[in-house]
NUGUNU-303746 format. One line per field, with one value per residue: residue in three letters; x, y, z of N, C-alpha, C, CB in turn. Coordinates in steps of 0.2 Angstrom, whole numbers, plus 5000, padded with zeros to 4 digits. Atoms other than C-alpha are relative to their C-alpha. Glycine has a CB too. Example, Ala and Ser with C-alpha at 12.3 -4.5 7.8 and 13.67 -1.06 7.14 Angstrom:
residues 2
residu: (ala_ser);
n.px: (5004_4996);
n.py: (4994_4994);
n.pz: (5000_4999);
ca.px: (5062_5068);
ca.py: (4978_4995);
ca.pz: (5039_5036);
c.px: (5004_4996);
c.py: (5006_5005);
c.pz: (5000_5003);
cb.px: (4995_5002);
cb.py: (5000_5002);
cb.pz: (5006_4993);
end
This chain:
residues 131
residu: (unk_unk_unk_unk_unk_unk_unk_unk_unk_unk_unk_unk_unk_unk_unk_unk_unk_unk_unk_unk_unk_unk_unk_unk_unk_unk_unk_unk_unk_unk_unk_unk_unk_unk_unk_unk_unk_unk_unk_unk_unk_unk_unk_unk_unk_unk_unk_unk_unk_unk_unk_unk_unk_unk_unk_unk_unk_unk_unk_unk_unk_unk_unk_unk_unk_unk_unk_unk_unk_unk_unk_unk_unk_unk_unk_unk_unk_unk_unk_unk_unk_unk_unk_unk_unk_unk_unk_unk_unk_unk_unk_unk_unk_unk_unk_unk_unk_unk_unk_unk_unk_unk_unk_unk_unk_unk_unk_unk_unk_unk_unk_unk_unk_unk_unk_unk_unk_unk_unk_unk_unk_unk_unk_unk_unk_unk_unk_unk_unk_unk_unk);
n.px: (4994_4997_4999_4992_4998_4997_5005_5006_5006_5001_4994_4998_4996_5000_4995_5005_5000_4996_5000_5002_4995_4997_4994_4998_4993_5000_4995_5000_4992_4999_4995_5000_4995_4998_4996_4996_4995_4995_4996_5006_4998_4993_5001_5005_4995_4995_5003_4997_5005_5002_5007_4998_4998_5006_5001_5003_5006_5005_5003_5005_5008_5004_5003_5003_5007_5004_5003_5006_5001_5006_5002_5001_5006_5006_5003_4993_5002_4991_4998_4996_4992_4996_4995_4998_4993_5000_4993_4999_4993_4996_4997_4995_5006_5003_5000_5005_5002_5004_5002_5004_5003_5003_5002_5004_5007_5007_4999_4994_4995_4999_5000_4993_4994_5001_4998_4991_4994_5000_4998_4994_5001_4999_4994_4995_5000_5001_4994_4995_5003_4995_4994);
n.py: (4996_5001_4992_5000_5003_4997_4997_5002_5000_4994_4993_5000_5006_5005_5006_5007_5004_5006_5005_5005_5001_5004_4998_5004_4997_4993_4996_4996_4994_4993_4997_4991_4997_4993_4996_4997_4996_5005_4998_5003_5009_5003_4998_5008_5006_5003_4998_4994_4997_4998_5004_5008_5005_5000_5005_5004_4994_5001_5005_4999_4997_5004_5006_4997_5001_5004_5001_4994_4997_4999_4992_4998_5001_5000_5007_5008_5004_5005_5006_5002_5001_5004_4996_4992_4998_4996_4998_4994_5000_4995_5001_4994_4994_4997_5006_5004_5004_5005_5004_5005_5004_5005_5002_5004_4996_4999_4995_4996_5001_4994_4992_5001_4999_4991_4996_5001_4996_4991_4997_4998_4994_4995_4999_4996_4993_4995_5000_4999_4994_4994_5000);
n.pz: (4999_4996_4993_4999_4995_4996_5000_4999_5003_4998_5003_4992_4999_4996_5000_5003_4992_5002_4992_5003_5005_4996_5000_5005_5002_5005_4999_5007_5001_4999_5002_5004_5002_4999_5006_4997_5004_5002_4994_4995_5001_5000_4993_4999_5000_4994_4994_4996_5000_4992_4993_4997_5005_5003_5001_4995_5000_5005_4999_4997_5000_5005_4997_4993_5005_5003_4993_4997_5008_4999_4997_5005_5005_4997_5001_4997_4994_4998_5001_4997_5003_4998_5005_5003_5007_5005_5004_5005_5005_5003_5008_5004_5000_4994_4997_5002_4994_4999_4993_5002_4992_4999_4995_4999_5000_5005_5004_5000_5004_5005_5000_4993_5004_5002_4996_4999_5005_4997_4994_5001_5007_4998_4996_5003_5002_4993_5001_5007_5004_5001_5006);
ca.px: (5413_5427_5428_5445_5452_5458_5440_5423_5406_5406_5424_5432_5450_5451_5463_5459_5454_5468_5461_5455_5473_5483_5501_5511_5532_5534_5548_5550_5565_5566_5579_5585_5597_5605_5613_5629_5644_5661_5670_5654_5657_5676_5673_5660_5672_5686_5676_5680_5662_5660_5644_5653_5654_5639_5637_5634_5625_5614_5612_5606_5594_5587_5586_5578_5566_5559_5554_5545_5538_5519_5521_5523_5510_5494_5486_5503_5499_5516_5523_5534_5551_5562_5576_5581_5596_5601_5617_5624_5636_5645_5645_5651_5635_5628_5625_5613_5603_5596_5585_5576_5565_5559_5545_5533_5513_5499_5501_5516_5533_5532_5529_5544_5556_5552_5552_5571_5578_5569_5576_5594_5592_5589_5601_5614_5608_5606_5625_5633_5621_5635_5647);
ca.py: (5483_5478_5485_5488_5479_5494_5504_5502_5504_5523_5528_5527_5520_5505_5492_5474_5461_5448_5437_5423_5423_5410_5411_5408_5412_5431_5437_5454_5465_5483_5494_5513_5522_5539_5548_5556_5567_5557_5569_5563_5544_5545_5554_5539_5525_5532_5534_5554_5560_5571_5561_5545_5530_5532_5514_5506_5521_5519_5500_5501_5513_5502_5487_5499_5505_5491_5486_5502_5502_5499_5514_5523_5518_5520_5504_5490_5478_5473_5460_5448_5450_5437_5444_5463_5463_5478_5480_5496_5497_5511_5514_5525_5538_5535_5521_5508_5501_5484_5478_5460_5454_5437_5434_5419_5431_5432_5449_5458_5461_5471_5487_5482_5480_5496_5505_5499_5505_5521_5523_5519_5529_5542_5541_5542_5557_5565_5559_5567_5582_5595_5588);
ca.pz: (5428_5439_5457_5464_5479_5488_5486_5495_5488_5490_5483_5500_5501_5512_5518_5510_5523_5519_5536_5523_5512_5515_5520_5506_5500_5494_5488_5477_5470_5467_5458_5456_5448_5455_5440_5447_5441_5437_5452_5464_5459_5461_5478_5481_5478_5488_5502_5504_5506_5522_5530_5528_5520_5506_5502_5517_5524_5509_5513_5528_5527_5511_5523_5539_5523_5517_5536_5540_5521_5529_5540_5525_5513_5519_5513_5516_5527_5540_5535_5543_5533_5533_5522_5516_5501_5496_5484_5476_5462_5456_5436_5425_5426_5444_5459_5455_5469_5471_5483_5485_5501_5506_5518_5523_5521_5515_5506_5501_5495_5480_5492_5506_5489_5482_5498_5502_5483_5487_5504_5499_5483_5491_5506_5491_5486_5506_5505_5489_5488_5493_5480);
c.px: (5004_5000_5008_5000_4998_4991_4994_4994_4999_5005_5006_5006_5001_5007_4996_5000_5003_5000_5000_5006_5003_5007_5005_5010_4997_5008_4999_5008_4998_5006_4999_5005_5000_5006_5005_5008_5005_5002_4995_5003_5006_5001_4997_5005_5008_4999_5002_4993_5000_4996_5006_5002_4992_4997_4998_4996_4995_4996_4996_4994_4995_4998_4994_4993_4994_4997_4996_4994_4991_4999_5000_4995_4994_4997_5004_4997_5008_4998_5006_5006_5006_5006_5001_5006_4999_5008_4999_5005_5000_5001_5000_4995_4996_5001_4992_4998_4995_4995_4994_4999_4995_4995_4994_4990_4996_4998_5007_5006_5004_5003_5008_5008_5001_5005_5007_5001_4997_5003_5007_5002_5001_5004_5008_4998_5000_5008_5002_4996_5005_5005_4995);
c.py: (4997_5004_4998_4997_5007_5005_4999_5004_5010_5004_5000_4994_4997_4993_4994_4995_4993_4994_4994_4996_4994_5000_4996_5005_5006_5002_5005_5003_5006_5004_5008_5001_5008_5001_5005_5003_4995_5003_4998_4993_4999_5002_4991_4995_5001_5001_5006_5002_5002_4996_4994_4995_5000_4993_4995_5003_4999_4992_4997_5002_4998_4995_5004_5003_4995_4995_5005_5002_5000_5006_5007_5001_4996_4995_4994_4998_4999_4995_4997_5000_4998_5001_5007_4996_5004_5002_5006_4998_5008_4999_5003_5007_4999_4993_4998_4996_4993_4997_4994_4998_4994_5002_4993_5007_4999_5006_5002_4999_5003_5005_5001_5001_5007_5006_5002_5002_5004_5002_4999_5005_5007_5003_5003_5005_5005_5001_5004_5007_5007_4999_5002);
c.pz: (5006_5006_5002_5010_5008_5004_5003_4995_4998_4996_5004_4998_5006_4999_4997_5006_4996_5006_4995_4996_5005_5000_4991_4997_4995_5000_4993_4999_4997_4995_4999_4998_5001_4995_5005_4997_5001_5007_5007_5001_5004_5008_5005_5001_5002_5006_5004_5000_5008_5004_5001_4995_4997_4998_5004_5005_4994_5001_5007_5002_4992_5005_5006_4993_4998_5007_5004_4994_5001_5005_4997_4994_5005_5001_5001_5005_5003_4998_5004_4997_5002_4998_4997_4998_4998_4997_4995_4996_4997_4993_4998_5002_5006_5005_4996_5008_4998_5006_5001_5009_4999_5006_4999_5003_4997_4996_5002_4997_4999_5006_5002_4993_4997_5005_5001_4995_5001_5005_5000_4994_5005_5006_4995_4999_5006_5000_4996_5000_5002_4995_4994);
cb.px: (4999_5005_4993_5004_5010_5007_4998_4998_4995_5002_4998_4993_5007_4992_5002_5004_4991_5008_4991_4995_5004_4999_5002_4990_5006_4994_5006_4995_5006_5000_5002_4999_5000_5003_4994_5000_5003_5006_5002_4992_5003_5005_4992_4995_5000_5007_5000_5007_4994_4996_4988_4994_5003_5000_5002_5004_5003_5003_5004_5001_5000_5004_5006_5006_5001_5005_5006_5003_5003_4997_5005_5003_5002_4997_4997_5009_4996_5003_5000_4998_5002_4998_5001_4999_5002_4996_5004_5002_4999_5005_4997_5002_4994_4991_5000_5001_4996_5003_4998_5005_4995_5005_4997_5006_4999_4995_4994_5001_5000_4992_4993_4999_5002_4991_4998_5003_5002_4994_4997_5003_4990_4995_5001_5001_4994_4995_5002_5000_4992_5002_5005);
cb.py: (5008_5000_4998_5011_4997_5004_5001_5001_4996_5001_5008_4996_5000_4997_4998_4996_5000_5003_5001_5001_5008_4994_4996_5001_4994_5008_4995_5007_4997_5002_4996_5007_4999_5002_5005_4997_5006_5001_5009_5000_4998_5003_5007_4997_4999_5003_4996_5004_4997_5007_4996_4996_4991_5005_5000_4997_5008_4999_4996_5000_5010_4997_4996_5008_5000_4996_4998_5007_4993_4993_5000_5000_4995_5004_4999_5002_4992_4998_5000_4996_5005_4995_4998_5007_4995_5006_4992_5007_4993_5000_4998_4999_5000_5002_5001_4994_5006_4996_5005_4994_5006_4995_5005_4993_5005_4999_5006_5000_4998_5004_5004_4988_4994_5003_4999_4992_4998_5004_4997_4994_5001_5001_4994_4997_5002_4997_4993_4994_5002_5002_4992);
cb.pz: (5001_4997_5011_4997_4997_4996_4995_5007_5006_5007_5001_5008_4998_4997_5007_4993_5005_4998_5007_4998_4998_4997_5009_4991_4996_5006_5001_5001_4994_5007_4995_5005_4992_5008_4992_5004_5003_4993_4999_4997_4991_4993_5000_4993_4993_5000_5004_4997_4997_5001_4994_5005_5003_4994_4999_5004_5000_4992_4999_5002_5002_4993_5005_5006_4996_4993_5004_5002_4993_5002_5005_5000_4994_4998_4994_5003_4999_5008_4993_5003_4998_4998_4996_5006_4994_5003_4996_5003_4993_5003_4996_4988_4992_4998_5008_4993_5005_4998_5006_4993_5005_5001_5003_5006_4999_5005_5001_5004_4997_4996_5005_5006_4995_5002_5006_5001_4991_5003_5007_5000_4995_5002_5004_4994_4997_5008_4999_4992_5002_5005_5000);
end
């Protein structure tokens, strides 16, 4: 039977001890979709929402995400991120978020590009939820 990375002997989750990994290029990408009304959208895209501008508010706190993303998941290792990209687009039925990170590590990536389309995802939504 396979043992799992994250588990010890017991059951116990455990960081992995990535001391012997070798540095090596990581890069991941991520995506979400916030489904949103046409009168939301069209709010969105003339930038009349009370908070602000929802799109670059969204993009920065995808970038400030995917850079605290091991302070949120328990097991993440920091990593040294070399790049955070996160682009939204506006479509007929919601925003789409993207977000794609580079670093030079020895684990990681996946979690940091995730975190970022969660954390501007969701800012769209902290943005728009009174419309």
């Amino acid at each position: 039977m396979a043992t799992l990375s994250h588990v010890d002997r017991d059951g116990k989750a455990r960081m992995v001890d990535i001391g012997a990994k070798a540095v090596t290029r990581r890069e991941a990408a991520a995506s979400a979709l916030i489904k949103l009304g046409a009168e939301t959208l069209r709010l969105v895209r003339l930038n009349r929402i009370a908070k602000g501008d929802v799109l670059n508010t969204a993009r920065l706190a995808g970038i400030q995400a995917a850079k605290r993303a091991h302070e949120l998941i328990p097991l993440a290792h920091p990593i040294p991120l070399e790049n955070v990209a996160v682009d939204l687009d506006i479509l007929k039925t919601g925003v789409r978020v993207r977000c794609r990170v580079s670093a030079e590590a020895k684990t990681g990536a996946e979690m940091e590009a995730l975190t970022g389309a969660a954390g501007a995802a969701l800012t769209v939504y902290d943005m728009v939820k009174a419309v």
